[in-house]
GUVO-832572 format. One line per field, with one value per residue (C-alpha): residue number from 1; residue in three letters; x, y, z. Coordinates in nm, 3 decimals, always signed. Example, Ala and Ser with C-alpha at 12.3 -4.5 7.8 and 13.67 -1.06 7.14 Angstrom:
2
i c(1,2)
aa c(ALA,SER)
u c(+1.230,+1.367)
v c(-0.450,-0.106)
w c(+0.780,+0.714)
//
This chain:
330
i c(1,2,3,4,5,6,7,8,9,10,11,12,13,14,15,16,17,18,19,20,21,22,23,24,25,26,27,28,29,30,31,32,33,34,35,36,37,38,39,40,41,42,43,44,45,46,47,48,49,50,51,52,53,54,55,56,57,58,59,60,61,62,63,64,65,66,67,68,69,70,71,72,73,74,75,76,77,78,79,80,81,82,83,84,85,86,87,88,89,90,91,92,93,94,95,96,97,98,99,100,101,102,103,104,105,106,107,108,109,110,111,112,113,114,115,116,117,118,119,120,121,122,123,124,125,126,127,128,129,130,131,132,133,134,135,136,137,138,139,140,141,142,143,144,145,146,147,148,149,150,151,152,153,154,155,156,157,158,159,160,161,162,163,164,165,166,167,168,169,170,171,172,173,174,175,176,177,178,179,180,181,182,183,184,185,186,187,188,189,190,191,192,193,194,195,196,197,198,199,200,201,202,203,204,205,206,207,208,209,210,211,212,213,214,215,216,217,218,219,220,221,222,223,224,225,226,227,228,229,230,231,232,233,234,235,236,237,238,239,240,241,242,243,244,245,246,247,248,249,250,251,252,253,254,255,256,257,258,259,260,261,262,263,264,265,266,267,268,269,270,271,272,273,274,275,276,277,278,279,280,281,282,283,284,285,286,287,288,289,290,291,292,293,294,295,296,297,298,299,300,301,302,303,304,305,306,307,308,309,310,311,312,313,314,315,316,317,318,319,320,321,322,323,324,325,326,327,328,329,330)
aa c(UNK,UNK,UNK,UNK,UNK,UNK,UNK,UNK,UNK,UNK,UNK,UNK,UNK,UNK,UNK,UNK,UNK,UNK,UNK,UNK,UNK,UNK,UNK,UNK,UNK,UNK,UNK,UNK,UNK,UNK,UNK,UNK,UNK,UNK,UNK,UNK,UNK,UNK,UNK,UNK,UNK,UNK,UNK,UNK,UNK,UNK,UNK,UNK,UNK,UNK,UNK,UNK,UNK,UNK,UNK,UNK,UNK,UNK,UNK,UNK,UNK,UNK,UNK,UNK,UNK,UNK,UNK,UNK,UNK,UNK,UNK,UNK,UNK,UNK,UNK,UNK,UNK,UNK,UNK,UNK,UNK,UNK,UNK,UNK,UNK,UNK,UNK,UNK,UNK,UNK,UNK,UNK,UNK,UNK,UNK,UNK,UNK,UNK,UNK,UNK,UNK,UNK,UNK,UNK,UNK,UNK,UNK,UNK,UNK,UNK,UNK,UNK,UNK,UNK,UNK,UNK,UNK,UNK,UNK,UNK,UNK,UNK,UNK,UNK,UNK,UNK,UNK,UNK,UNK,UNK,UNK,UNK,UNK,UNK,UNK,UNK,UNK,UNK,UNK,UNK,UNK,UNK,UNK,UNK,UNK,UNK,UNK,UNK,UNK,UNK,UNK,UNK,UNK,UNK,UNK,UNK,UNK,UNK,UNK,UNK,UNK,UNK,UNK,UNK,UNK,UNK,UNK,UNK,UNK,UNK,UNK,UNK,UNK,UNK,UNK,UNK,UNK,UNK,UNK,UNK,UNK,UNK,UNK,UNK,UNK,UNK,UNK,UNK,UNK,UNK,UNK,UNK,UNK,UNK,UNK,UNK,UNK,UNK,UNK,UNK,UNK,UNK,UNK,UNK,UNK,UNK,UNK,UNK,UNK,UNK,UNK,UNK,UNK,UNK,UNK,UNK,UNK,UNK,UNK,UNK,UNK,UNK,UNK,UNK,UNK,UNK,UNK,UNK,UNK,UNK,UNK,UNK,UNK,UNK,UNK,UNK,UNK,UNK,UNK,UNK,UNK,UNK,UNK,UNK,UNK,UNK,UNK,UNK,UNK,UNK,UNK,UNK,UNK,UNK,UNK,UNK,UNK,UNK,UNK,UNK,UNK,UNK,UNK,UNK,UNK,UNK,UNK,UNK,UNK,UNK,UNK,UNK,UNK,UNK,UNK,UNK,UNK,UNK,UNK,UNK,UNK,UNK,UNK,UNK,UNK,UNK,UNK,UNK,UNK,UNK,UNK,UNK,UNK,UNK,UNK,UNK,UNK,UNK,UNK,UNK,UNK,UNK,UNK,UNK,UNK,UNK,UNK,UNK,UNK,UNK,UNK,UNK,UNK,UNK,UNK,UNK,UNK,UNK,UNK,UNK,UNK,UNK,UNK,UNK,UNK,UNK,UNK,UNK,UNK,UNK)
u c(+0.000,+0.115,+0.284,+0.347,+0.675,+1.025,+1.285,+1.621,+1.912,+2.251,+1.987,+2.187,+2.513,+2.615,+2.386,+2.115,+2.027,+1.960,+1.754,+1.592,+1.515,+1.380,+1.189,+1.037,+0.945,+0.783,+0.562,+0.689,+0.680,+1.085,+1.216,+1.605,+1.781,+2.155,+2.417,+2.536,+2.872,+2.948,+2.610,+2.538,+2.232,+2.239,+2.101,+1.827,+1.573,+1.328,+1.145,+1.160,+1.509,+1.594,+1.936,+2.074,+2.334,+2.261,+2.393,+2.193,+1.924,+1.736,+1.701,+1.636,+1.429,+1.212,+1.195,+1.102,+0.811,+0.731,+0.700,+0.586,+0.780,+0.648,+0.985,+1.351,+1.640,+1.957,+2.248,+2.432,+2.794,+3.172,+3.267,+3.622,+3.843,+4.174,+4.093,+3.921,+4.253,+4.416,+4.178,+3.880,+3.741,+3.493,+3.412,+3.311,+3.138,+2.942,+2.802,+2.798,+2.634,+2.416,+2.293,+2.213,+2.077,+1.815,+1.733,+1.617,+1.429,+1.265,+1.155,+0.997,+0.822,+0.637,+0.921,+0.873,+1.098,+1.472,+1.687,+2.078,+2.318,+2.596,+2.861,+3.076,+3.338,+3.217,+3.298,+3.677,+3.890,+3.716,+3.661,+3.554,+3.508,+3.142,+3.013,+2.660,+2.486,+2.651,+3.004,+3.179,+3.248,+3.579,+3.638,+3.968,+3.958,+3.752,+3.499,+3.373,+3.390,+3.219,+2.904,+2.946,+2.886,+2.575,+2.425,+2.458,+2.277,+2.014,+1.981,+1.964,+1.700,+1.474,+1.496,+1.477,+1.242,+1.054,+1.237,+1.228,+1.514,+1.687,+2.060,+2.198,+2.571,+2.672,+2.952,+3.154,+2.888,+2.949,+2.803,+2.564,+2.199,+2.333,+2.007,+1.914,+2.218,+2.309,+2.663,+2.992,+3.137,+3.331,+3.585,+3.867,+3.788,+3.923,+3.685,+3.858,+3.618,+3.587,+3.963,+4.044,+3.799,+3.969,+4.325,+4.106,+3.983,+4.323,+4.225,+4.473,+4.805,+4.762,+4.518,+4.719,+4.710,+4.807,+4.910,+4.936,+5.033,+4.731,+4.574,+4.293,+4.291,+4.546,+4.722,+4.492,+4.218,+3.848,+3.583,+3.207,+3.079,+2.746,+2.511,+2.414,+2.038,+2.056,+2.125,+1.879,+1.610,+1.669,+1.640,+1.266,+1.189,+1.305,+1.142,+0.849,+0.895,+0.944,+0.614,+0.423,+0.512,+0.800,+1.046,+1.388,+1.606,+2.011,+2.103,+2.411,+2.356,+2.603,+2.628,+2.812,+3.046,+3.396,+3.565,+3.972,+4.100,+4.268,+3.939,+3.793,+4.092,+4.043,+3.636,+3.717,+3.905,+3.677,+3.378,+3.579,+3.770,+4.074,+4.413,+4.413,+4.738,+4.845,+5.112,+5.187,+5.260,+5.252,+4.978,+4.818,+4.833,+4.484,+4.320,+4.185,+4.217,+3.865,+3.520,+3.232,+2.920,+2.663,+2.325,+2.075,+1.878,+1.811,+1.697,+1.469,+1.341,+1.324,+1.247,+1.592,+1.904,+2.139,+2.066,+2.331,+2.644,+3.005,+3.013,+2.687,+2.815,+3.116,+2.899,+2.729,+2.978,+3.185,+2.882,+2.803,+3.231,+3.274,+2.976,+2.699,+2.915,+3.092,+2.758,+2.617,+2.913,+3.119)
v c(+0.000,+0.340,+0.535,+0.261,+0.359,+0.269,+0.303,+0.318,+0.308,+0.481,+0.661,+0.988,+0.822,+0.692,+0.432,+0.487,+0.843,+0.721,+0.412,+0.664,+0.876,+0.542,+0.451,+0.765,+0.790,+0.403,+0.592,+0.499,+0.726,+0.737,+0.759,+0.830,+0.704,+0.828,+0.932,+1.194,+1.130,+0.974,+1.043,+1.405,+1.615,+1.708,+1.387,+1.330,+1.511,+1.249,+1.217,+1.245,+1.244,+1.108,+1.149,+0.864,+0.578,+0.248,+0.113,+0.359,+0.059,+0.275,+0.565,+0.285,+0.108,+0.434,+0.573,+0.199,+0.225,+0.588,+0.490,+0.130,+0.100,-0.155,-0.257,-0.143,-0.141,-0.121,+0.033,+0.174,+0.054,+0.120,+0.008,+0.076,-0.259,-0.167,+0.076,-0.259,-0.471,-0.182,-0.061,-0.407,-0.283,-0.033,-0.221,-0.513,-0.268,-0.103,-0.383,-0.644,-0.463,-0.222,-0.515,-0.649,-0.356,-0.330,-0.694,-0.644,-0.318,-0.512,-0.785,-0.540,-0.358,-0.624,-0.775,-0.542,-0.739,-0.585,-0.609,-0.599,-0.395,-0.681,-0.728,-0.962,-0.914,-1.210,-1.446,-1.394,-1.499,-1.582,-1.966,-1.947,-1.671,-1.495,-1.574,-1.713,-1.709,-2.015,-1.914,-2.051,-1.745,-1.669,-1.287,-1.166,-0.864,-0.798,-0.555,-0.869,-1.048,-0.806,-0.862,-1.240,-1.271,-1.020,-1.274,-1.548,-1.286,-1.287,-1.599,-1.718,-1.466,-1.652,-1.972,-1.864,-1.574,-1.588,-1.279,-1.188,-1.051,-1.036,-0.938,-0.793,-0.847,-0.601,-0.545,-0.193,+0.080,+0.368,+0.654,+0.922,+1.084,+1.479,+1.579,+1.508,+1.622,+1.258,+1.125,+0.964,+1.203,+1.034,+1.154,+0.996,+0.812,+0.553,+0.408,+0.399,+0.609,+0.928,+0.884,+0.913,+1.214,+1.367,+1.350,+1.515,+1.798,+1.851,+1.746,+1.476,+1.465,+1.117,+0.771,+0.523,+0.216,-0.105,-0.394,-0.494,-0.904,-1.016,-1.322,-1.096,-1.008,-0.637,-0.763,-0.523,-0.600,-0.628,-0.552,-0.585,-0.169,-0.162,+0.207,+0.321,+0.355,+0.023,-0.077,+0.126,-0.017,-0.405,-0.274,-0.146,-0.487,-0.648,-0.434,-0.450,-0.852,-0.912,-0.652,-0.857,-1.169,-1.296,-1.535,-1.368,-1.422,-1.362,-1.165,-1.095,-0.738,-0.685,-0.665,-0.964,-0.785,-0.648,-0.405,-0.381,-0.058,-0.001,-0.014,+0.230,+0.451,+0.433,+0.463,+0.772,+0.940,+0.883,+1.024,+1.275,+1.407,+1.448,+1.236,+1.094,+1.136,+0.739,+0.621,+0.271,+0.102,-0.276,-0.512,-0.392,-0.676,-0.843,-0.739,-1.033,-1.042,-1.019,-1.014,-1.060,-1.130,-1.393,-1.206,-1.442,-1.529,-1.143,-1.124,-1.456,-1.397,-0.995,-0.928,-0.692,-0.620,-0.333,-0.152,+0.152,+0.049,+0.181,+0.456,+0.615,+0.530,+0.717,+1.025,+1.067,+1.043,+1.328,+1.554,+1.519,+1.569,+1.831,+2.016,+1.920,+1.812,+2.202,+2.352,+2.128,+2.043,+2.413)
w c(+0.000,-0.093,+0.199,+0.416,+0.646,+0.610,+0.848,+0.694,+0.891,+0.786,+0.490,+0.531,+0.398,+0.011,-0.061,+0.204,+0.046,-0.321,-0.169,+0.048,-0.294,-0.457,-0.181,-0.190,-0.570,-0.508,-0.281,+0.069,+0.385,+0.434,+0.798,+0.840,+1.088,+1.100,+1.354,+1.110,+1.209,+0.843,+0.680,+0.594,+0.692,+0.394,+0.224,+0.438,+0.257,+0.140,+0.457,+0.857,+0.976,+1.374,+1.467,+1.652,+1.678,+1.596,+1.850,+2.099,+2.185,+2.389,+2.125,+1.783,+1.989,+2.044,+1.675,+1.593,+1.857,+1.694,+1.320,+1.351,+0.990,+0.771,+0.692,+0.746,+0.520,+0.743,+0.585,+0.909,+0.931,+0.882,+0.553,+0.476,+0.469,+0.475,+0.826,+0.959,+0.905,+1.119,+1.375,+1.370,+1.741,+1.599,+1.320,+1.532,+1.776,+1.515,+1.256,+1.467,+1.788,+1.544,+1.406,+1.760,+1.889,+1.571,+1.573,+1.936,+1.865,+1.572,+1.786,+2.072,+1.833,+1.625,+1.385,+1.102,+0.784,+0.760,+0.416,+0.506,+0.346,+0.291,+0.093,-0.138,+0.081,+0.290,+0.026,+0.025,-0.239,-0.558,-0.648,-0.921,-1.246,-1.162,-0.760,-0.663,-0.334,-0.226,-0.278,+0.039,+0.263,+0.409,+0.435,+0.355,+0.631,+0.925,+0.761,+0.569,+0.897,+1.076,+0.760,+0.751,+1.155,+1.113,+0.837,+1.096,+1.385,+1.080,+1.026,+1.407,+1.472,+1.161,+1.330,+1.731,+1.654,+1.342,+1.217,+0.863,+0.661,+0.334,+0.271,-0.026,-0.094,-0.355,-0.525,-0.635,-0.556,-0.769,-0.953,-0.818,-0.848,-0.960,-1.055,-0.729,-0.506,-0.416,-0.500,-0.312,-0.031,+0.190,+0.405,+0.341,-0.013,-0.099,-0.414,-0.780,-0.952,-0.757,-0.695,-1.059,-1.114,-0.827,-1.011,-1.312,-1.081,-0.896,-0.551,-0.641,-0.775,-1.021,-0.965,-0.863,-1.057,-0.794,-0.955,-1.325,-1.275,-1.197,-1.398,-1.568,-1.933,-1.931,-1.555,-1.355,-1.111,-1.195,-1.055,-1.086,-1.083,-1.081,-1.039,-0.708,-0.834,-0.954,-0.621,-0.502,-0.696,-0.583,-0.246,-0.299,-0.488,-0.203,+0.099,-0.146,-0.136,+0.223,+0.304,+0.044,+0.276,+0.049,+0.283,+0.355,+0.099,-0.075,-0.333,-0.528,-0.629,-0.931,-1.378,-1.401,-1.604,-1.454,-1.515,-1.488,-1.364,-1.666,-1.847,-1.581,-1.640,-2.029,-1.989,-1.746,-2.078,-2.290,-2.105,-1.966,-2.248,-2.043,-1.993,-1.657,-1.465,-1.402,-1.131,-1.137,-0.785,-0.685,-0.564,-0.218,+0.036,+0.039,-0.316,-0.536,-0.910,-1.006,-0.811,-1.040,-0.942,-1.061,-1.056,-1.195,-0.882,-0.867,-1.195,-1.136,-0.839,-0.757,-1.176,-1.159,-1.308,-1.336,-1.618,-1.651,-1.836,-1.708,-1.895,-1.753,-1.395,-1.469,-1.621,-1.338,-1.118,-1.295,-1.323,-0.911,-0.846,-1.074,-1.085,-0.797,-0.479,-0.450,-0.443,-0.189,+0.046,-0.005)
//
């Protein structure tokens, strides 16, 4: 039913905003729920914002009992790898006891269904060329540890509880809503795509190219980059699923086509116009040669795929960098 309520955790961040904005234009009531410490004021403009931390039980459980959401999409976490192979205590603290906090407000406050924000990063080093839902999982760093133990909180909550959920384990988010004053602003970045637009724009001397022996087709890594409002989308098909009564389910949110950072370099040239300034460096400890994900239970099951090709991630993303993100964050 039109307007029904959905609480979305961490919705003031990346990927929480432009669900928040397709949530919204699917004709849900949107309720924000973000600490604002990474997540910007800014992008909580589809709907009621509360400012909280998820691991505040006392405060989630209270804007849960408020809004009596029909569903919520939880999104609140730390997400950079590399910081959680040097500093794993807040990472642990924050999506693994977020995740217990909101699975005990849920189940005060009558079990509303929850998709989860997860991540390929649980499967660990590739087995085979394009991943499926039943990949083995053995995370290669203590962010995707941090995920893989919160699927198993899921999961033990379905069988003790009854609790309803479905987890989405994307691949490279990237690209932005301009038109709307959504795109990547983290602080600091550390994704490929705005990283190369910055050397463009001058906040950064060159993109750094790591590694060019890898076994992939030009030596470089590849990855699977799929459009932030692609992502966006699964996530209403799948609140819309679980609301409808659908069992909790996985998905592998992804094209199914990498990318190699060489190609991203090239693809960034040719939508750009300009020469990207290129330093070469070796491998980084810990990065696999390709991560490509096998979508097709999406498609079957949730009727979607990713429908913006590289090049329109990568014109997006250049419009909100070079033209959007200076007016909104000066």
């Amino acid at each position: 039913m039109a307007g029904e309520t959905i609480l979305v955790t961490g919705g003031a961040g990346y990927i929480g905003a432009h669900t928040c904005l397709a949530l919204a234009q699917a004709g849900f009531t949107v309720v924000v729920y973000d600490s604002l410490v990474h997540g910007h004021r800014a992008f909580a403009k589809f709907g009621a914002l509360e400012v909280g931390d998820v691991r505040d039980r006392e405060r989630l459980s209270a804007v849960v009992a408020a809004h009596q959401p029909a569903a919520i999409v939880h999104f609140a976490a730390l997400i950079e790898a590399g910081v959680s192979v040097r500093d794993p205590a807040p990472f642990y603290d924050v999506n693994v006891g977020g995740v217990a906090a909101l699975l005990d407000a849920a189940r005060a406050h009558g079990q509303p269904p929850i998709v989860f924000s997860s991540t390929c990063a649980t499967y660990g080093a590739p087995l085979q060329a394009a991943l499926d839902e039943t990949h083995p999982q053995q995370p290669l760093n203590p962010y995707g540890w941090t995920k893989f133990a919160a699927e198993r909180m899921f999961a033990d909550h379905a069988t003790a509880y009854g609790q309803r959920s479905t987890w989405l384990r994307y691949f490279n988010a990237a690209g932005a809503a301009p038109e709307h004053g959504l795109g990547e602003h983290h602080d600091p970045e550390t994704h490929a795509i705005p990283l190369a637009i910055f050397a463009l724009l001058g906040r950064r001397d060159a993109f750094t190219l790591f590694g060019e022996d890898y076994d992939t087709r030009d030596g470089s890594c590849v990855r699977d980059y799929i459009h932030v409002l692609d992502l966006a989308d699964a996530h209403v098909r799948a609140v819309r699923r679980l609301i409808d009564g659908g069992p909790g389910e996985i998905f592998n949110l992804g094209t199914g086509d990498g990318a190699s950072v060489k190609e991203v370099a090239a693809a960034i040239e040719r939508v750009t116009g300009r020469v990207l300034p290129l330093v070469r460096a070796g491998r980084r400890p810990g990065d696999s040669a390709a991560l490509v994900a096998n979508a097709a239970k999406a498609r079957r099951e949730l009727g979607w795929r990713a429908e913006r090709n590289l090049d329109a991630i990568i014109q997006s993303a250049w419009t909100w960098h070079a033209e959007v993100e200076p007016k909104v964050f000066p």
